[in-house]
C-alpha positions in Angstrom: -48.1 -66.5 162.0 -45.6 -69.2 163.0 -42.3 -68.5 165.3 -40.1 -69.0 161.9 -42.2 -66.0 159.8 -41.2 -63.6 162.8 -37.8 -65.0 163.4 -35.7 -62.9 160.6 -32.6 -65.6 161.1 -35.3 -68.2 160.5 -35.8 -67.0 157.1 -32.0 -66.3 156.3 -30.1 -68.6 153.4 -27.3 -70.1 154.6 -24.0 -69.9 152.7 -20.8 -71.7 153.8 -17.4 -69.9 154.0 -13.9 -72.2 153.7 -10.7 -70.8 154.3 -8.1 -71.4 151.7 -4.1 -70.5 152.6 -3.6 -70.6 148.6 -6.3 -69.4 146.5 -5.4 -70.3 143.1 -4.4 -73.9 144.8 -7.8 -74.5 146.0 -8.9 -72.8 142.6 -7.4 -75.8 140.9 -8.9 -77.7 143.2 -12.5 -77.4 142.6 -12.4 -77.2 139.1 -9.7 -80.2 138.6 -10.7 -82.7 141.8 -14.5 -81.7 142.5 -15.5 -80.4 138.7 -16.7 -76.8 140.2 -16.1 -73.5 138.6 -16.6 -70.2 140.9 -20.0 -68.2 139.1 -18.8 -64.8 140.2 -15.5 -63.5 142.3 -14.0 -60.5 144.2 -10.7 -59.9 145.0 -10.0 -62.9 147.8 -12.8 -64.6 147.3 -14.9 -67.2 145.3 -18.3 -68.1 144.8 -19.6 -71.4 143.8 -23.1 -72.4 143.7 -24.7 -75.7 143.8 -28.3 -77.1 143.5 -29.5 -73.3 144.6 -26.7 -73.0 147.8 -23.8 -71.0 148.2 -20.2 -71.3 149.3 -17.6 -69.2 149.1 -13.5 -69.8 149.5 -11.8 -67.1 150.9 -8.4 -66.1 150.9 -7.2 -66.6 154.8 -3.8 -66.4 156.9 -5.6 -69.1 158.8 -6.6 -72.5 158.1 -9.3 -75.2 160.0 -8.2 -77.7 162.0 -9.9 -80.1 159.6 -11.2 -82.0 162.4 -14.7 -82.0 161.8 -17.2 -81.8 158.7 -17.1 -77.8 157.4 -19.2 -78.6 154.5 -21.3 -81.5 153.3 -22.7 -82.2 149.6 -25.6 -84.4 149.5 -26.3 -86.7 146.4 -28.2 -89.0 144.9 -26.0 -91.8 144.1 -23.1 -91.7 146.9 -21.4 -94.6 145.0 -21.2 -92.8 141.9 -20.3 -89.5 143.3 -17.5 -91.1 145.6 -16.3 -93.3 142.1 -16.5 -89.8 140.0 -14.2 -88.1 142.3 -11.8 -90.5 142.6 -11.5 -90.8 139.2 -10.6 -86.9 139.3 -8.0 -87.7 142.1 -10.0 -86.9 145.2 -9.1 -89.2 148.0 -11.2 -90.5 150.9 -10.3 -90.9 154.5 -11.0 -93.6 156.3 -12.7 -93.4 159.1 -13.3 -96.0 162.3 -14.9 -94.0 165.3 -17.5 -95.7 167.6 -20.4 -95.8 165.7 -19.6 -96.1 162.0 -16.2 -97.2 160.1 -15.8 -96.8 156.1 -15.8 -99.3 153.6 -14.2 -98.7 150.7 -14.6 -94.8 151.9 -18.6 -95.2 152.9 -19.9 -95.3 155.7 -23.3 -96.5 156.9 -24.3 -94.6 159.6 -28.0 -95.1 161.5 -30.2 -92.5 162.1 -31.4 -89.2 160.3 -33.7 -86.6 161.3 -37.1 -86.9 160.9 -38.0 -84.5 158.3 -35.9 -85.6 156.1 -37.8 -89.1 156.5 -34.8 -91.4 155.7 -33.5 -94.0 158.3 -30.2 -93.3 157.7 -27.3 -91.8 155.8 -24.1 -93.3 153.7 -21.8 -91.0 153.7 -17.7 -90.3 152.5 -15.3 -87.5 153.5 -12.6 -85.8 152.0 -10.1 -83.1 152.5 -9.6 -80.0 150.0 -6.2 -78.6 148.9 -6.6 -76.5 151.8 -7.3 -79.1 154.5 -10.8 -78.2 154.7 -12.7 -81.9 155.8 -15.7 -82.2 153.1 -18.4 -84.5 152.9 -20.8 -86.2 150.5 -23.8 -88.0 152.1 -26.8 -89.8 150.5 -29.7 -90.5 152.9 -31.0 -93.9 153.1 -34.7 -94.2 152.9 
């Protein structure tokens, strides 16, 4: 029996929770910009699924930062994802930190972990209606 079959957390399915200020904004949102309807819904919140994950967007007082990646979508085609959303409206930020800089909103960025045995990753971020900072990513093989 390996550590992970004891380890209950090990086992656990992760689901992602995003603050929204505005409910029915970021509603709009995710069916209008990103194409996603919520599958089920209580009172404050919505659930989405994708590809067999979860996330939920919650109704919240508070909002993130935005300063950092809260939830990352990984394609196939990043081009193609990135030329779909802009067509709904989505914009990209531009990034330039040391270490990677967008072109025409991807970036090329080295590295990946090994079990996921690509060499790197392109990817492209994007805020929500609620200033939540969402990526897309394709790794490079």
């Amino acid at each position: 029996m390996s550590a992970d079959d004891r380890n209950i957390l090990a086992r656990a399915r992760v689901s992602t929770r995003l603050p929204a200020q505005d409910l029915d904004r970021a509603r709009r949102f995710y069916a209008e910009q990103l194409g996603l309807e919520p599958v089920d819904e209580r009172p404050g919140g919505l659930l989405y699924r994708c590809a067999g994950t979860e996330f939920v967007l919650f109704r919240s007082m508070g909002a993130s930062p935005g300063t950092f990646t809260q939830m990352a979508l990984e394609v196939d085609d990043i081009e193609t994802a990135v030329s779909e959303l802009e067509q709904r409206g989505v914009v990209f930020e531009e990034v330039d930190v040391p270490g990677f800089r967008t072109k025409d909103g991807i970036a090329e960025i080295e590295g990946n972990y090994p079990s996921k045995g690509a060499r790197g990753e392109r990817a492209a971020w994007f805020r929500d209606s609620e200033g939540n900072l969402l990526g897309v990513g394709e790794p490079v093989v």
